[in-house]
C-alpha positions, 0 to 999 in steps of 0.5 A: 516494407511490402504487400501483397494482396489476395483479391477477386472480383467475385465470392468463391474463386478460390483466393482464400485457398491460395492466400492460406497455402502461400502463407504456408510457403511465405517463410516469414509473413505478417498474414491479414485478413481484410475481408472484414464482413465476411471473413473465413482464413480464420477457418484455415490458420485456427488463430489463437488470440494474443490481443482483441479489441472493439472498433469503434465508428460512427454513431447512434441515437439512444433514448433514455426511457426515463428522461423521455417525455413522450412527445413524439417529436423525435420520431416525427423528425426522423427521416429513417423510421428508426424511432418505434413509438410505445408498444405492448412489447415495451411497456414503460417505454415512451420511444425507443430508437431501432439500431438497425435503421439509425443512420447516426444523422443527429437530427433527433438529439439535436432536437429533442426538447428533453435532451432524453437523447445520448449519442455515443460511440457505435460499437461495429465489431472486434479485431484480433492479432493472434497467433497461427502455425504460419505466424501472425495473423491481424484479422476482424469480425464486423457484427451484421449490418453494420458499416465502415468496413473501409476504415477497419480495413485500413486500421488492420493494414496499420496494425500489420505494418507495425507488427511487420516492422517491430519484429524485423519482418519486410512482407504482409500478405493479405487475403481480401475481401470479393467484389470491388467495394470499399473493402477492396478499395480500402485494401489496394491502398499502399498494395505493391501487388495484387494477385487477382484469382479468377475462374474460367467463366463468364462471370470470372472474367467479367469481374476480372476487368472490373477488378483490374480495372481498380487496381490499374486506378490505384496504380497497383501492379497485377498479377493473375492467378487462373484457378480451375482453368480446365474446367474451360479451357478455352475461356482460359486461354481468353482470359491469358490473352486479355491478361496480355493484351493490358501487361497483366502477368498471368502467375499461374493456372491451377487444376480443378482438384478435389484435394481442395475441399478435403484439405479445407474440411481438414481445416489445412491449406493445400500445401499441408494436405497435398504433397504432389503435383497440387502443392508444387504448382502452388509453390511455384506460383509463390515464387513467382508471386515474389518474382513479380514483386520485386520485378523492376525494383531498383532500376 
């Protein structure tokens, strides 16, 4: 079995473009999306659900209006603020628990003198295994605020290796989440390759090393894609030689092109709306993606 995954260190580098256009040209791919808090290749591939589930993680405090007798006590305990006493808005309500704040610490079930307070599962999102014109696709939708966002990434990746192996498929492709957080970190566990998508700027190249800096942490093989080189020349050249300076291969520079946005308004991935020089450059780098992935194996 092999993984690779989509990853920049920063929002709006353009890794969900490639990651939908190499789905296009993958062949034969389980395609996941890890980024969970704020996922957007569903935007691209239009999933049809075959299987929704709830996750489940952590839990919250819920007082039963009838059982509680209005003591005070539990949000007197309360290190978070998340128990509001009895308001005009609430009437009959002795003391109600905000779900927003609860941090699932127990303090306040534990010692309550009515026993008024339940402590059940937090329900934090759904996840999916649908169909698209690319193939499966395992992806999830964390409802807003709320956490474990790591443990949904890693149940996602188990339930894309499962599917890969049940149907005889030796690849997962994934699109993950910006940023170097849990998600990230959470999505380069067990990775045989990371692209990272990078920009010309900046920016682009601070976040760059911070995120090939974890990959290098996690003993991930790096492989970098330029996106929007020549919008800066120059600041690409310097993120060429910075990627040859650590032994990261650069897969590829990809123009600044308008075809991008209208295949995206289109709900397509470049490699269906383009079919000139854009769609070849992605196609080459997808070769070369694989090329990278096996590079050194069974030596």
């Amino acid at each position: 079995m092999r993984e690779i995954v989509v990853i920049s260190g920063k929002g709006g580098a353009g890794k969900t473009s490639i990651t939908g256009a190499f789905a296009h040209v993958a062949e034969n791919a389980i395609i996941c999306d890890l980024d969970v808090d704020a996922p957007d290749l569903h935007l691209l591939l239009d999933p049809r659900h075959k299987v929704e589930h709830e996750f489940h993680s952590g839990n919250e405090a819920v007082i039963d209006p009838e059982a509680c007798i209005g003591c005070g006590q539990c949000a007197e305990l309360c290190r978070f603020d998340a128990i509001a006493g009895p308001d005009c808005n609430h009437p009959g309500i002795a003391y109600r628990v905000l779900p927003f704040r609860c941090e699932g610490c127990k303090v306040c079930v534990e010692l309550c003198p009515a026993k008024a307070i339940a402590f059940p599962q937090r329900h934090c999102g759904q996840w999916y295994v649908s169909d698209t014109r690319f193939g499966t696709m395992v992806h999830a939708q964390l409802f807003p605020g709320e956490e474990n966002s790591g443990r949904l990434v890693t149940l996602l990746k188990r339930e894309a290796r499962t599917i890969a192996q049940s149907q005889g498929i030796d690849l997962v492709l994934s699109d993950g989440a910006p940023g170097i957080g849990c998600p990230v970190i959470s999505s380069l566990a067990g990775t045989d390759l990371a692209v990272l998508v990078t920009e010309p700027t900046p920016s682009g190249i601070h976040d760059l090393m911070r995120v090939a800096e974890l990959c290098d942490g996690f003993k991930v093989k790096v492989g970098v894609i330029i996106n929007k080189w020549d919008i800066n020349p120059g600041q690409a050249d310097a993120i060429e030689s910075y990627c040859t300076g650590k032994g990261y291969t650069v897969i590829s520079r990809f123009p600044h092109d308008r075809a991008v946005t209208d295949a995206m308004v289109n709900r397509q991935v470049l490699t269906e709306y383009d079919h000139g020089h854009l769609a070849d450059t992605l196609k080459a780098a997808w070769a070369d993606t694989l090329a990278l992935l096996d590079a050194g194996k069974g030596t």
